[in-house]
One Martini backbone bead per residue (centre of mass of N, CA, C, O) as a GRO file, in nm:
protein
   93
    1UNK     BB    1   0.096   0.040   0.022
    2UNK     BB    2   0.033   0.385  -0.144
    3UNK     BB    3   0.084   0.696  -0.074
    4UNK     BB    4  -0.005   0.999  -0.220
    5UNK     BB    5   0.051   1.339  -0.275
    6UNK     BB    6  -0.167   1.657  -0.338
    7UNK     BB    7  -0.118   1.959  -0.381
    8UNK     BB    8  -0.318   2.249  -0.346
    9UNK     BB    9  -0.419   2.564  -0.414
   10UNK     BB   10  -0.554   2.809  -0.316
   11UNK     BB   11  -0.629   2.822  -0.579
   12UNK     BB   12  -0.846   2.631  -0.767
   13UNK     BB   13  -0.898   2.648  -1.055
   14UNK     BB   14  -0.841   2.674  -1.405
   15UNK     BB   15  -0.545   2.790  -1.440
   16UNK     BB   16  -0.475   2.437  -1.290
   17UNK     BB   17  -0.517   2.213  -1.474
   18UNK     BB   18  -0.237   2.133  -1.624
   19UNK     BB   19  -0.105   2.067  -1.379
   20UNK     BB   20  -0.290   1.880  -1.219
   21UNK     BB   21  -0.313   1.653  -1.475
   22UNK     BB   22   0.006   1.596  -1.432
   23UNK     BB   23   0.026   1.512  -1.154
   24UNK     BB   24  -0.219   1.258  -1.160
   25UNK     BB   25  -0.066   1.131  -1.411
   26UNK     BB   26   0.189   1.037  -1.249
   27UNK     BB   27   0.070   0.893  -0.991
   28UNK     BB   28  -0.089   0.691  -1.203
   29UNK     BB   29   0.160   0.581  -1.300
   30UNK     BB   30   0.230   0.460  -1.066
   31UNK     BB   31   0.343   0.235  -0.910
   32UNK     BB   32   0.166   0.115  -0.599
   33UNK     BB   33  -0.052   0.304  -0.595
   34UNK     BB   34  -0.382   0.346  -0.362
   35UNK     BB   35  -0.325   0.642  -0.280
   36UNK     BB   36  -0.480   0.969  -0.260
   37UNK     BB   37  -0.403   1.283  -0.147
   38UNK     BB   38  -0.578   1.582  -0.100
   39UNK     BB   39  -0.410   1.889  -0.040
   40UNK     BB   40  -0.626   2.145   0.118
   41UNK     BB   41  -0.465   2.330   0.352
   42UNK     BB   42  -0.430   2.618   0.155
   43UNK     BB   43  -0.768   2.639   0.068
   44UNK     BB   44  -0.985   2.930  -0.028
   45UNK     BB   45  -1.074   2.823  -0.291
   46UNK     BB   46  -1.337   2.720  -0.538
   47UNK     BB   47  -1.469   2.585  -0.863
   48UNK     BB   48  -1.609   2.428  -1.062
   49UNK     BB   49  -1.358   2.336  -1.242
   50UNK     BB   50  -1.272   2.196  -1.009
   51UNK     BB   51  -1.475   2.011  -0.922
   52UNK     BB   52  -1.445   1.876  -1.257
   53UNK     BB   53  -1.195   1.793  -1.206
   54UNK     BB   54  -1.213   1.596  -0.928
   55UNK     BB   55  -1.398   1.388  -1.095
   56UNK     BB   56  -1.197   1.298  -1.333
   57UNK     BB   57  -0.996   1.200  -1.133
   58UNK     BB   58  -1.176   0.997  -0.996
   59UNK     BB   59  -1.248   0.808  -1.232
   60UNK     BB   60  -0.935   0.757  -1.322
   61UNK     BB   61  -0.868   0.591  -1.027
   62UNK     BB   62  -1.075   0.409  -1.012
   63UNK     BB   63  -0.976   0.264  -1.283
   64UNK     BB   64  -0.715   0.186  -1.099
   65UNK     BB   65  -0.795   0.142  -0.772
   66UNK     BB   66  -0.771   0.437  -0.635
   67UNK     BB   67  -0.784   0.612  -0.345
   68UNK     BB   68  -0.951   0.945  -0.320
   69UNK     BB   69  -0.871   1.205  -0.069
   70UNK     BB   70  -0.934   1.465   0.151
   71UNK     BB   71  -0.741   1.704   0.303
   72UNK     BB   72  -0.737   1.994   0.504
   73UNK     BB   73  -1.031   2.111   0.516
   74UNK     BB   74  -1.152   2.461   0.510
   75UNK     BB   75  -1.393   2.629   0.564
   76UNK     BB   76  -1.506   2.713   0.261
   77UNK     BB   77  -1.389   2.479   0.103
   78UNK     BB   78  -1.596   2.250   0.247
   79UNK     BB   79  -1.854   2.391   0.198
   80UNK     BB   80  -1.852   2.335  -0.098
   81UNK     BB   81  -1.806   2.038  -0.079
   82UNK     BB   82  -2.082   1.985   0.088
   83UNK     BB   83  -2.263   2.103  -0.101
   84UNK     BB   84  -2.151   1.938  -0.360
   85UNK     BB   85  -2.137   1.615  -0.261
   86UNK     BB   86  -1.873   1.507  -0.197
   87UNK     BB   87  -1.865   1.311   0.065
   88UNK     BB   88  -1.970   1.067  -0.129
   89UNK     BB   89  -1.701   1.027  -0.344
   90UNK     BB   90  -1.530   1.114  -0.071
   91UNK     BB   91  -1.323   1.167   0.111
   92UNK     BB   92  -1.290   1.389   0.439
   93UNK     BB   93  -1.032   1.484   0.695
   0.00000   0.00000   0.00000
């Protein structure tokens, strides 16, 4: 079992879609991982664009599956998350 982490900006939007996808798809690409941490624990914005990054990623880990969870969601981004049913999704820690 090997978790990997990905850090998130504290802006997370669209803007930073390119990064985001070429992080997680090195990761899903490396042998032995099993979990796969978001690390929010920067994160006080986030919109659409990332919520349907966060889906797409989703969708790609569980076809190799792969657990992504996200971590360290704190105030308005946690909400964000929650009204969104995120917590469905994913864990949320």
């Amino acid at each position: 079992m090997s978790e990997k982490s990905l850090q998130v900006p504290e802006r997370f939007d669209f803007g930073y879609h390119k990064e985001f996808t070429e992080q997680y798809q090195n990761i899903l690409g490396e042998a032995g991982v099993t979990d796969i941490a978001l690390d929010f624990s920067r994160v006080s914005y986030l919109d659409s664009s990332a919520l349907g990054m966060m889906v797409l990623f989703q969708k790609k880990a569980k076809s190799k599956n792969v657990n992504v969870r996200i971590r360290g969601a704190k105030a308005s981004a946690r909400e964000i998350l929650t009204i969104a049913n995120f917590d469905r999704l994913f864990e949320i820690s």
